[in-house]
ROTILUM-663988 format. One line per field, with one value per residue: residue number from 1; residue in three letters; y, x, z of N, C-alpha, C in turn. Coordinates in nm, 4 decimals. Layout:
seq	(NUM,...)
type	(Ala,...)
n.y	(Y,...)
n.x	(X,...)
n.z	(Z,...)
ca.y	(Y,...)
ca.x	(X,...)
ca.z	(Z,...)
c.y	(Y,...)
c.x	(X,...)
c.z	(Z,...)
// end
This chain:
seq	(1,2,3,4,5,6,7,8,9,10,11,12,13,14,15,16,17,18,19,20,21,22,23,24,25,26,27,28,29,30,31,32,33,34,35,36,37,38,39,40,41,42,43,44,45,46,47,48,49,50,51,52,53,54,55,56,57,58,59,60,61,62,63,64,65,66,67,68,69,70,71,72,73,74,75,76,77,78,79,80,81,82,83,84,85,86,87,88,89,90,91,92,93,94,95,96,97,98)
type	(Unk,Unk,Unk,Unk,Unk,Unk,Unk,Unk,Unk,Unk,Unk,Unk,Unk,Unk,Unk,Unk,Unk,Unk,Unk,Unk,Unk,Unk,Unk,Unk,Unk,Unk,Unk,Unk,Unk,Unk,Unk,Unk,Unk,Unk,Unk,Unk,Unk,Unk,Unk,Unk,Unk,Unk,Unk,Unk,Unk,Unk,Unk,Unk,Unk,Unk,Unk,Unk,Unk,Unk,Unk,Unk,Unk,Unk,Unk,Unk,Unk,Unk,Unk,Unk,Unk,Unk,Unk,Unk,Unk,Unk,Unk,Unk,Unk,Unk,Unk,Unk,Unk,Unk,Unk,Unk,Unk,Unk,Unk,Unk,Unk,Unk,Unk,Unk,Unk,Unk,Unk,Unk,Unk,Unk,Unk,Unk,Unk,Unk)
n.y	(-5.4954,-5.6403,-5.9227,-6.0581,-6.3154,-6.5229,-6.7602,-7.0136,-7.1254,-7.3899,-7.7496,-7.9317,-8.0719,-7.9331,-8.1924,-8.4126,-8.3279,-8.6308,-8.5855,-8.6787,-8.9848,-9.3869,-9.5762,-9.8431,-10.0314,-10.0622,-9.8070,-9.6533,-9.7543,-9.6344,-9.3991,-9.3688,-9.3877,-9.1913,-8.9572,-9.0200,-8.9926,-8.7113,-8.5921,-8.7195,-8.6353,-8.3490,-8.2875,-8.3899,-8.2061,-7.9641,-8.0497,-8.0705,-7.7868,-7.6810,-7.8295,-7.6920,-7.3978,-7.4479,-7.5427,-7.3233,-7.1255,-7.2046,-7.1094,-7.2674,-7.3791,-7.6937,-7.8018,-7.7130,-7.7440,-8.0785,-8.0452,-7.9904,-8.1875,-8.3749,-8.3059,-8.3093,-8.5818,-8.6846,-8.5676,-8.6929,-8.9989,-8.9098,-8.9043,-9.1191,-9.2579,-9.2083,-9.2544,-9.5298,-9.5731,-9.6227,-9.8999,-9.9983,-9.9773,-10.1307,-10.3828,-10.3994,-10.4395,-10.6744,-10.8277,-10.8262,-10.8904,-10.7650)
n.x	(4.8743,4.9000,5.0145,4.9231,5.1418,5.0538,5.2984,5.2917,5.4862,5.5474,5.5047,5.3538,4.9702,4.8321,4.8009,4.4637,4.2170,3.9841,3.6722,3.4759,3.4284,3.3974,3.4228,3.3021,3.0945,2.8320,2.8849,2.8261,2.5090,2.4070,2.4373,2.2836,2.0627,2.0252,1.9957,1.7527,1.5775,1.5780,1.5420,1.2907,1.1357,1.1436,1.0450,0.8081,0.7341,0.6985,0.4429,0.2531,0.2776,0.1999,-0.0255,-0.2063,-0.2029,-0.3466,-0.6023,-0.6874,-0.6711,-0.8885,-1.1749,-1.4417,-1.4705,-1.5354,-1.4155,-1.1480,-1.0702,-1.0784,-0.8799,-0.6658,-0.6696,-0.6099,-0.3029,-0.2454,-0.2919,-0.0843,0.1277,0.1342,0.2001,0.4721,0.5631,0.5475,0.6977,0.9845,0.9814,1.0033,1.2343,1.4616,1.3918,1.3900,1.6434,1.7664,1.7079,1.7497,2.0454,2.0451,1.9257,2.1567,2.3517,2.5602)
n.z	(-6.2115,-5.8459,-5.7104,-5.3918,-5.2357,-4.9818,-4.7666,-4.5715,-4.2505,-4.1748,-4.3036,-4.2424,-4.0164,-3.7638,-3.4940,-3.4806,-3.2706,-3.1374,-3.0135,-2.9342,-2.8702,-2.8422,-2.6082,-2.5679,-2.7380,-2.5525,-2.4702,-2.7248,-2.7576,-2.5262,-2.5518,-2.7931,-2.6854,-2.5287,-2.7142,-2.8240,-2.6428,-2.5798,-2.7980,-2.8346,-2.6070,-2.6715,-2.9060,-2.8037,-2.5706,-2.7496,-2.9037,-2.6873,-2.6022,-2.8669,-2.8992,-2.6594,-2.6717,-2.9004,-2.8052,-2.6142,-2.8244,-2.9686,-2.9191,-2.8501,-3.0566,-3.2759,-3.4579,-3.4504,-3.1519,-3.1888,-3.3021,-3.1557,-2.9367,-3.1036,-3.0940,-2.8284,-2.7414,-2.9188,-2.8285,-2.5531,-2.6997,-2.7441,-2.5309,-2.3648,-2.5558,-2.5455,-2.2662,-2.2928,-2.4415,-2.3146,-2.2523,-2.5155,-2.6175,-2.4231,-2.5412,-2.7673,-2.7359,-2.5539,-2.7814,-2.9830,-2.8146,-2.6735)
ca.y	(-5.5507,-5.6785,-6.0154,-6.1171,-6.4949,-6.5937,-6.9010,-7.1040,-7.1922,-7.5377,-7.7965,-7.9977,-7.9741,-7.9606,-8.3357,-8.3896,-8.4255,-8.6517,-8.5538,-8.7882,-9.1411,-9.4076,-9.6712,-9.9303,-10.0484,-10.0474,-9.6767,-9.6297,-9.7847,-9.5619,-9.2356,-9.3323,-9.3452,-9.0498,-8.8833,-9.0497,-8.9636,-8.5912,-8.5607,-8.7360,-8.5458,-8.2166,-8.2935,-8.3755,-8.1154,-7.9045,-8.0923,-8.0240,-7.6767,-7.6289,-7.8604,-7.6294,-7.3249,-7.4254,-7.5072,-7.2089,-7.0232,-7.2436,-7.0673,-7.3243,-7.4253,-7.8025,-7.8485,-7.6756,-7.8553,-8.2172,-8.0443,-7.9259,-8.3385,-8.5032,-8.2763,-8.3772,-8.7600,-8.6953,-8.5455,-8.8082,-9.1305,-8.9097,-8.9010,-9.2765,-9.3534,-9.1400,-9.3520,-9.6733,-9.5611,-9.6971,-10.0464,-10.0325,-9.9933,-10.2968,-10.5361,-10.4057,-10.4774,-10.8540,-10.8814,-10.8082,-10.9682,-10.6075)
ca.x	(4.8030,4.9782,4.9223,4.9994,5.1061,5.1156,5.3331,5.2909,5.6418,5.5341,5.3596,5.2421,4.8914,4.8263,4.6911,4.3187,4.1592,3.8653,3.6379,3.3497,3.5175,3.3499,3.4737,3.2436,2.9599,2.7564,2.8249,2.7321,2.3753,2.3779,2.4572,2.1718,1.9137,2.0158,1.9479,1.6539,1.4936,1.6089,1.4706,1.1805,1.0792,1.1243,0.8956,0.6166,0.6983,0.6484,0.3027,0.2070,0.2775,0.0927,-0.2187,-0.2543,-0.2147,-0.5005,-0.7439,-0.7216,-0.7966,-1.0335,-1.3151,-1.5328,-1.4285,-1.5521,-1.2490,-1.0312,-1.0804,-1.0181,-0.7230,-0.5816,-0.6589,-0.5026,-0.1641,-0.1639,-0.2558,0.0572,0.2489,0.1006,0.2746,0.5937,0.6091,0.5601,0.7911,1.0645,0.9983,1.0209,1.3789,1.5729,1.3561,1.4006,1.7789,1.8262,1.5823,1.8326,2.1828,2.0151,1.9707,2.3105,2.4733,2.6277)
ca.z	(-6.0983,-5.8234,-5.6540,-5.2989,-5.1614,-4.8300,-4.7347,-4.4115,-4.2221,-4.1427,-4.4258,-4.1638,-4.0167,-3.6225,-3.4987,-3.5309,-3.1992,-3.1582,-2.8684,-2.8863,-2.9507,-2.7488,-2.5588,-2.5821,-2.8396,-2.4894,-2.4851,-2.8695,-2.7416,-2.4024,-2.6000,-2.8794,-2.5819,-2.4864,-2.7789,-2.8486,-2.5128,-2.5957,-2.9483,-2.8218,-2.5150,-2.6970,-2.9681,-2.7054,-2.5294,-2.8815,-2.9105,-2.5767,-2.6286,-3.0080,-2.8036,-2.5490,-2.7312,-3.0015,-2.7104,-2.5586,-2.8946,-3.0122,-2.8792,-2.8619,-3.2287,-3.2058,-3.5019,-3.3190,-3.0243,-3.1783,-3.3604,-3.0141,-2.8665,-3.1463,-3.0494,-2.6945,-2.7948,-3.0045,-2.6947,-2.4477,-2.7529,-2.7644,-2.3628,-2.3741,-2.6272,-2.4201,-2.1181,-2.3622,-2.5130,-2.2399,-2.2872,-2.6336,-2.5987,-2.3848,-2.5973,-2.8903,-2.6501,-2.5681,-2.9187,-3.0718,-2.7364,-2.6277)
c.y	(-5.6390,-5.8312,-6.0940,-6.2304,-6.4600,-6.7123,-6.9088,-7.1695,-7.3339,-7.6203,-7.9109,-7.9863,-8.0058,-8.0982,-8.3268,-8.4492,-8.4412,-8.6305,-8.6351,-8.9884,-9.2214,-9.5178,-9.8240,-9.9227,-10.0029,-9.9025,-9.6386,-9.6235,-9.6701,-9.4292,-9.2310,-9.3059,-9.2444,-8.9398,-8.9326,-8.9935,-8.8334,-8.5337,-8.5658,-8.6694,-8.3914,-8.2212,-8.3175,-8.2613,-7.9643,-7.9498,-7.9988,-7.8575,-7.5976,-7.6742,-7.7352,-7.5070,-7.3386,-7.4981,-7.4202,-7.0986,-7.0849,-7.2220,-7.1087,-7.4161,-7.5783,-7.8663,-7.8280,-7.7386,-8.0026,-8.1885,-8.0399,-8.0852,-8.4060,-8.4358,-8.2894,-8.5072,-8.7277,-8.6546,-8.6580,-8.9610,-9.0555,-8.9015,-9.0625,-9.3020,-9.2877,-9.2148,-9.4615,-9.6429,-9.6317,-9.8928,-10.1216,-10.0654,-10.1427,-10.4169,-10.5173,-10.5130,-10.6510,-10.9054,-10.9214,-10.8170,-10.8698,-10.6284)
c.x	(4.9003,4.9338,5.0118,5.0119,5.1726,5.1520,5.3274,5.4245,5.6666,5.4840,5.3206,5.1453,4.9165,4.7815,4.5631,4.2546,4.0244,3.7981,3.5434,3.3804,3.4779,3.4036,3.4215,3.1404,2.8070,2.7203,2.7977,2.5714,2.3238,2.3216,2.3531,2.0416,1.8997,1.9405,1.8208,1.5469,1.5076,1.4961,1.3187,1.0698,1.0641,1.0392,0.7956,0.6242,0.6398,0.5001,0.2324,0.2011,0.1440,-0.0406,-0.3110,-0.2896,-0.3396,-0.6277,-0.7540,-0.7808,-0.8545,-1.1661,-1.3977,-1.5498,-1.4840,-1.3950,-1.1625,-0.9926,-1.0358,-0.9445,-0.6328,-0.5674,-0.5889,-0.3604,-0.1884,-0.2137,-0.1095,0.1475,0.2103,0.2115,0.4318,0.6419,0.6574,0.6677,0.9142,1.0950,1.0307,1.1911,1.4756,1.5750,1.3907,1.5598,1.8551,1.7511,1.7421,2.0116,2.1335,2.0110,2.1243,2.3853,2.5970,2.6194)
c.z	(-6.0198,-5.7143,-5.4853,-5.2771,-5.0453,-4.8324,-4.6116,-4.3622,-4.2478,-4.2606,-4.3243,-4.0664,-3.8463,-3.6558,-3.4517,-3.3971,-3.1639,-3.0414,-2.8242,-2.9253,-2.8080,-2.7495,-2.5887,-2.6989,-2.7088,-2.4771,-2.5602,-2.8087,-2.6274,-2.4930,-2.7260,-2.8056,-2.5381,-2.5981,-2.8120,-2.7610,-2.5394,-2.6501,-2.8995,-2.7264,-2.6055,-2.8103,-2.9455,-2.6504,-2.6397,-2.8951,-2.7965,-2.5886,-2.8031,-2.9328,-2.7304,-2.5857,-2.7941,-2.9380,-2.6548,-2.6638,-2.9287,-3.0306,-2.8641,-2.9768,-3.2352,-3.3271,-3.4816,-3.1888,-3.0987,-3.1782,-3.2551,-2.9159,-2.9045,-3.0751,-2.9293,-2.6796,-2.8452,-2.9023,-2.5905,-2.5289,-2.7154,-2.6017,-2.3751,-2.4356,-2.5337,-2.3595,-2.1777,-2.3936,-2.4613,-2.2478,-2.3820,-2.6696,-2.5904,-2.4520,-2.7177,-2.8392,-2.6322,-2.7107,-3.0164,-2.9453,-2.6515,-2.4519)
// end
């Protein structure tokens, strides 16, 4: 049985570059609102979507129907909180002096 090796010319590796490396702590806080507002919109908009969906089949269902209210209550808090993210941000930045 016969066994091949490959060697590499070089033994050292390329340099490692970083692409998201942030300048400030202020932009740490920017770039968590961002995602926060992201995350958070697309899981209302996910609500909003299952809501709407299970009132339309519902048929009249009357448990179907709350079930279909609580998910767009639950998309109506995650809108809100969304719109709050940016608030919540800067309460955090006054806090820790950022």
């Amino acid at each position: 049985m016969a066994a091949l090796v490959v060697t590499a010319g070089a033994a050292a590796a390329d340099p490692v570059v970083v692409l998201a490396i942030a300048e400030s702590f202020d932009q740490v806080l920017d770039n968590i609102r961002n995602w926060l507002v992201g995350i958070l919109a697309g899981l209302a908009t996910v609500c909003v979507t299952v809501g709407g969906a299970r009132y339309v089949l519902a048929s009249g269902d009357p448990g179907e129907v709350e079930k279909s209210k609580t998910a767009l209550r639950a998309a109506c808090i995650g809108y809100g909180l969304a719109m709050l993210a940016p608030v919540i941000v800067a309460v955090l930045k006054s806090i820790v002096g950022a």
